[in-house]
C-alpha positions as CSV (number, residue, x, y, z in Angstrom):
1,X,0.0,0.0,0.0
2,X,1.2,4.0,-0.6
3,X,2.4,5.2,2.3
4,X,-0.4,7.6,3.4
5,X,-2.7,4.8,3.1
6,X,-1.2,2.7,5.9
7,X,-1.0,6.3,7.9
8,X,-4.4,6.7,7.5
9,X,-6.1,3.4,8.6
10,X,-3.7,3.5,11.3
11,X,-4.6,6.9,12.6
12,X,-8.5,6.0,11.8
13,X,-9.5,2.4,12.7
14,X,-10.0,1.8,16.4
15,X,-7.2,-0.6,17.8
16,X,-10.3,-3.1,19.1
17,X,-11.6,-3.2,15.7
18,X,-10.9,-6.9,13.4
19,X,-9.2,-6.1,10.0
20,X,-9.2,-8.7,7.6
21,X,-6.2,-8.2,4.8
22,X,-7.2,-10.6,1.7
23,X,-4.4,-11.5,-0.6
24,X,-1.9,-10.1,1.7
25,X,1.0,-12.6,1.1
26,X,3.6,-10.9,-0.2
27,X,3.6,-7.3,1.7
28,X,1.1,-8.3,4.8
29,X,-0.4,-5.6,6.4
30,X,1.0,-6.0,10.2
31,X,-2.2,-4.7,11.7
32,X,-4.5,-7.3,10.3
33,X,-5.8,-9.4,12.9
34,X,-6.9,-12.2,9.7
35,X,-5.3,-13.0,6.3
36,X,-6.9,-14.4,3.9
37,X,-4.2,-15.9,1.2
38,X,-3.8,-18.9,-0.8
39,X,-0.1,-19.0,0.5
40,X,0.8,-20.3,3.9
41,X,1.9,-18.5,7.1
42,X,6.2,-19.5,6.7
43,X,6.7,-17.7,3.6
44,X,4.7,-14.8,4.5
45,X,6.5,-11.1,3.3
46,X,8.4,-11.9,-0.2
47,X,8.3,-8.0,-0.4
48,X,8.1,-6.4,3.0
49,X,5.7,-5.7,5.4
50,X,2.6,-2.8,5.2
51,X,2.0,-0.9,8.9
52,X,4.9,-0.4,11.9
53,X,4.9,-2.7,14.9
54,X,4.3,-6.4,15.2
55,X,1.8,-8.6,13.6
56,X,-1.4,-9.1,14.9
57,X,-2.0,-11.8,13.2
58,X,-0.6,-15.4,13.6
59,X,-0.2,-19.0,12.1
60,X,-3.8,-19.9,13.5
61,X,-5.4,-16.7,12.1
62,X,-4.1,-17.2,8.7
63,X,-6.2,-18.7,6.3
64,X,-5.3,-20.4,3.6
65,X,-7.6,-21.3,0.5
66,X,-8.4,-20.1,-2.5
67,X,-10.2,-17.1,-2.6
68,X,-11.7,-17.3,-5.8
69,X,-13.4,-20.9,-6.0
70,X,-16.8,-19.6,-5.8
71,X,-17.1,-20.8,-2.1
72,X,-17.7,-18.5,0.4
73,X,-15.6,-17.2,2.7
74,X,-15.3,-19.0,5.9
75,X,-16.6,-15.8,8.0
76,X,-20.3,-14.5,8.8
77,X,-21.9,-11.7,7.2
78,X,-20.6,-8.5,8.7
79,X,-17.7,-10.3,10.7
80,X,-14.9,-7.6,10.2
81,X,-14.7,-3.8,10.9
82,X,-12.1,-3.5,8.0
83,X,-10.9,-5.0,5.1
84,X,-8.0,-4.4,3.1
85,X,-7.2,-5.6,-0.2
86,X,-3.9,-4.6,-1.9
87,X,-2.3,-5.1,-5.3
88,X,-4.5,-8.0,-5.6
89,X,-7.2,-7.9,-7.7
90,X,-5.2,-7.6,-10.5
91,X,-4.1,-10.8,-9.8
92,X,-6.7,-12.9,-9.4
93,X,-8.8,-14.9,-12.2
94,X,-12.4,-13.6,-10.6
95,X,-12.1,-10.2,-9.0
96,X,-15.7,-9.2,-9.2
97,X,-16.1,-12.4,-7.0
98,X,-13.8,-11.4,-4.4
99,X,-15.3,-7.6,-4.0
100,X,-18.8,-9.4,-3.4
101,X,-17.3,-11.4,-0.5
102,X,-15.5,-8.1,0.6
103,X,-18.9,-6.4,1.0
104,X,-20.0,-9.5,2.4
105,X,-17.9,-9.9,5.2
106,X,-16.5,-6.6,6.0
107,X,-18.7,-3.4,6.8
108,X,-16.1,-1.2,5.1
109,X,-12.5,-1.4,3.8
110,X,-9.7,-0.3,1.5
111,X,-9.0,-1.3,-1.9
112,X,-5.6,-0.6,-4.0
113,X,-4.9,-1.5,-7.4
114,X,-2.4,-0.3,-9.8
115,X,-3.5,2.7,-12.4
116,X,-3.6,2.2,-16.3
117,X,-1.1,4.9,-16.1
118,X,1.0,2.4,-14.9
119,X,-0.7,-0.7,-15.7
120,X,-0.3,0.3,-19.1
121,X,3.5,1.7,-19.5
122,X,5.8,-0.4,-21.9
123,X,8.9,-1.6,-20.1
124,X,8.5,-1.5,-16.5
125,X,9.4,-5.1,-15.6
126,X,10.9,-6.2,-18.8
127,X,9.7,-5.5,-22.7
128,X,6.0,-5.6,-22.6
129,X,3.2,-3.6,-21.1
130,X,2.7,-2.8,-17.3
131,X,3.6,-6.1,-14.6
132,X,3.3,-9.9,-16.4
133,X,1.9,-11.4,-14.1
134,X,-1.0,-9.0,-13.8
135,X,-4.3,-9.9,-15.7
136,X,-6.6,-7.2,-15.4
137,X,-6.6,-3.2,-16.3
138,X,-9.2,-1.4,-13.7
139,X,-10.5,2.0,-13.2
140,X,-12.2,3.2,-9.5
141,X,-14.8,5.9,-9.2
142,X,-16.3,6.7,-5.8
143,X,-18.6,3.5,-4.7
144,X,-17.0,1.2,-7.9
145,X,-14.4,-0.4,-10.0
146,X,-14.6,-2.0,-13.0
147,X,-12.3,-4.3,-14.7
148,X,-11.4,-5.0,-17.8
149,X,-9.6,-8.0,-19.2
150,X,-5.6,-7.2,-20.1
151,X,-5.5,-7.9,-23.8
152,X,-1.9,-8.9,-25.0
153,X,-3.0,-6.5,-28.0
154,X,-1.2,-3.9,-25.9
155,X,2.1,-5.7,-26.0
156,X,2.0,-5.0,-30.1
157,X,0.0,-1.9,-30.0
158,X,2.3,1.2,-29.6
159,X,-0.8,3.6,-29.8
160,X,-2.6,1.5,-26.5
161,X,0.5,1.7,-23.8
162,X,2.9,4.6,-22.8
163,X,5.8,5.1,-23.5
164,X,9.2,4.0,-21.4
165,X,10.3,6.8,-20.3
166,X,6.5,7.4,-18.8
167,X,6.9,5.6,-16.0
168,X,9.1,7.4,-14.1
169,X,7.4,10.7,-14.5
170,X,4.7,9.3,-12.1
171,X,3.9,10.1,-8.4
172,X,3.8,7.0,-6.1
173,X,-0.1,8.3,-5.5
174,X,-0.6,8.1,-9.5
175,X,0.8,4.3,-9.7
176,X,-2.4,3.2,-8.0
177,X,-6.1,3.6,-7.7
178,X,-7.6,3.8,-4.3
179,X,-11.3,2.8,-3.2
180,X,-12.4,3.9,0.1
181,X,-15.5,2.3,0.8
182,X,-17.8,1.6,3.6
183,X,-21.1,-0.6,3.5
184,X,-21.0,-1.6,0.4
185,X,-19.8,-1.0,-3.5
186,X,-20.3,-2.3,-7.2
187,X,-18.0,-4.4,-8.5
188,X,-18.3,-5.6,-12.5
189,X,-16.3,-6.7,-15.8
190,X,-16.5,-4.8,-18.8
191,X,-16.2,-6.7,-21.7
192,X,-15.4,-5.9,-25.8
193,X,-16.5,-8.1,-28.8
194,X,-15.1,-5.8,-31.4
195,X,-11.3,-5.0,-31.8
196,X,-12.6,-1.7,-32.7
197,X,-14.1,-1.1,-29.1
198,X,-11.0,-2.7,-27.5
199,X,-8.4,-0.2,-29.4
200,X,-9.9,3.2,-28.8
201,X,-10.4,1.9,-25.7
202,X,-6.6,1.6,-24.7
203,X,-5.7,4.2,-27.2
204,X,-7.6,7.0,-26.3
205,X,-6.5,6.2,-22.6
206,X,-3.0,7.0,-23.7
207,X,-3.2,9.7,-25.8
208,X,-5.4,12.0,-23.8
209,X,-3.1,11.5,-20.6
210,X,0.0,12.5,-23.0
211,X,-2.0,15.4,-24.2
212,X,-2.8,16.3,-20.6
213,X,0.5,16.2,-19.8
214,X,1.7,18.0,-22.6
215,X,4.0,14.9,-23.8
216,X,2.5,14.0,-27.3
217,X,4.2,17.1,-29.2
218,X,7.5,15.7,-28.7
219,X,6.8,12.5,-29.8
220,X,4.6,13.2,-33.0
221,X,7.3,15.4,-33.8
222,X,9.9,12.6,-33.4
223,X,7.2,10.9,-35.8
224,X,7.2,13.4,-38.2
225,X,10.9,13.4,-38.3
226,X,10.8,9.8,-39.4
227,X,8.5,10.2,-42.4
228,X,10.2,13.0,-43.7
229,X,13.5,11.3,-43.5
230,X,11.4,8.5,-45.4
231,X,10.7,10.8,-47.8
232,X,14.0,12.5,-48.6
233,X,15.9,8.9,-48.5
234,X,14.0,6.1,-49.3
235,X,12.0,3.7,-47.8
236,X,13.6,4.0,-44.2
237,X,10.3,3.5,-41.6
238,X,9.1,5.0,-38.5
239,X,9.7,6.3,-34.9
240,X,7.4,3.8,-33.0
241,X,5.4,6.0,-30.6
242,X,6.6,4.3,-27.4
243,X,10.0,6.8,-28.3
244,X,12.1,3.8,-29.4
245,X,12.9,4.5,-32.8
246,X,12.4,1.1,-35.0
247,X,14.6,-0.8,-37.3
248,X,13.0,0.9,-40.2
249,X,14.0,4.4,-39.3
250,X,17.8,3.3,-38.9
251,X,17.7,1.0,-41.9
252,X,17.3,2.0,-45.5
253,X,16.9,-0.7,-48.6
254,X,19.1,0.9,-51.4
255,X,18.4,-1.7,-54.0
256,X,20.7,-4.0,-56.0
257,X,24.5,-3.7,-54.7
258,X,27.1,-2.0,-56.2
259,X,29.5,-3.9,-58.8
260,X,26.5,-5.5,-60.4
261,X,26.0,-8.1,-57.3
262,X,22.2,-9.1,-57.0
263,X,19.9,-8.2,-53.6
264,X,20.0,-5.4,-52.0
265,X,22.5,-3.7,-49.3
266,X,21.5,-2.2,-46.2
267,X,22.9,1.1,-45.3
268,X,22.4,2.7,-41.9
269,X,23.4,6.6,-43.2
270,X,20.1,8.7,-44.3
271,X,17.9,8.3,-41.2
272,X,20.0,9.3,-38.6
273,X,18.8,12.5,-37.8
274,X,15.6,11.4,-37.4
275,X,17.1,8.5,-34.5
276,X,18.4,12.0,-33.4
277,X,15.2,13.5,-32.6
278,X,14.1,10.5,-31.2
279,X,16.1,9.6,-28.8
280,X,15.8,14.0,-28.0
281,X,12.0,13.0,-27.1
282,X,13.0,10.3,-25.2
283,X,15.3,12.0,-23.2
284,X,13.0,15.0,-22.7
285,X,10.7,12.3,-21.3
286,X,13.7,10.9,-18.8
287,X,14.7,14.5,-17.6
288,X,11.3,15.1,-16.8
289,X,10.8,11.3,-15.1
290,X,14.1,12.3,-13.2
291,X,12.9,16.0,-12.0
292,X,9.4,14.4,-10.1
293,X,11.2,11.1,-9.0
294,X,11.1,11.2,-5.6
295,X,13.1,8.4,-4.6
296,X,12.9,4.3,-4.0
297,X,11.7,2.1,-6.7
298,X,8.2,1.3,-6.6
299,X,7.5,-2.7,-6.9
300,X,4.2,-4.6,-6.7
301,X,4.3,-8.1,-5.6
């Protein structure tokens, strides 16, 4: 959990009260007085620990199970004061399920889940979109969150994910989405049967938030650059929009070789300037990732 999340429940939940953490495993939060995680109790904390002090929870108050086999919970209606459920929904194969058990057995609690600001920036584990292991894109709005299914269109789609130099322009409170909710809230998956629906779905995402942010000049223009180069030289290619200029813009075909050999001989010379301005957007991007960094590297579990 951010930081000021963990302040807050500490600061605001009675000390009597029974928290519940579900899917806590990896970072458990040390206030919990249940978790609820398919993992046992020994290898508890692969990333840390949420919350100062010790744990109030133990080996006897940990549950293990599955919590998305469509079996409820082994709790009574209304048996917790809190919940809280961090960096996993993502995760699991039936979130909508688990946020109906949530409501069921907690009267109010804390969600987190990452952003599509960062859920869909190329490059932040390793060459594809957002965390591999995570299969779900979601957006909160007060009393919901909806979920949509994580296409691996985005992995191929330069237009649907950010760029890599995105990532480290964002705030630790913009790499995740926060639901405060007591009572109840809605929970549902939103689905696509047309490609169409899917891409401006993910694209439009992406390009208002680099409009917003006043990042899409630089790289259209990095674009630009590329085509025009195309133009002038030959066939050459394009500057992918992620920044990374592709083999096409370094690599012109210039026809049959000299000294009447047959193919064709690659030459790397006319479309330089346009890696130039390129790799100038790209760095614009990392100057500004490096002036509102504000130190440690953000992991999810």
């Amino acid at each position: 959990m951010i930081a000021s999340s963990v302040e807050w429940i500490a600061r605001e939940v009675d000390d009597d009260a029974l928290v519940l953490d579900v899917g806590g495993w990896a970072k458990p939060f040390r206030r919990a007085d249940v978790v609820l995680d398919q993992m046992p109790y020994e290898s508890r904390g692969l990333y840390g620990f949420d919350g100062e002090g010790t744990e109030r929870f133990d080996e006897a108050s940990w549950i293990c199970r599955d919590i998305c086999d469509r079996t409820p919970w082994p709790f009574a209606d209304g048996t917790f004061d809190f919940a809280v459920c961090s960096h996993t929904l993502e995760d699991v194969r039936d979130p909508v399920w688990v946020c109906a058990e949530l409501v069921r057995v907690a009267k109010a609690g804390y969600i987190e889940v990452p952003s599509r600001l960062e859920e869909q920036c190329y490059g932040i584990q390793g060459p594809w979109v957002g965390w591999g292991h995570h299969h779900w894109l979601a957006d909160v709005a007060p009393g919901s969150i909806e979920f949509v299914f994580k296409h691996h269109v985005m992995h191929g789609m330069p237009a649907a994910h950010f760029p890599p130099d995105f990532y480290g322009t964002l705030r630790d409170d913009e790499r995740v989405q926060s639901l405060w909710w007591e009572g109840s809230f809605t929970a549902s998956e939103r689905t696509f049967v047309d490609a169409e629906g899917l891409d401006t779905f993910l694209a439009s995402f992406v390009s208002q938030e680099l409009r917003r942010r006043g990042l899409a000049r630089s790289l259209r223009r990095a674009a630009a650059s590329s085509d025009a180069a195309s133009a002038r030289g030959g066939t050459g290619g394009s500057v992918a929009t992620d920044g990374a200029v592709t083999d096409g813009a370094l690599l012109e075909e210039a026809g049959p070789a000299r000294a009447g050999q047959g193919g064709a001989t690659i030459t790397r010379l006319p479309l330089r300037r346009a890696a130039r301005r390129a790799r100038r957007a790209s760095a614009a991007l990392s100057a500004r990732a490096h002036r509102v960094r504000q130190g440690g590297e953000h992991r999810h579990p």
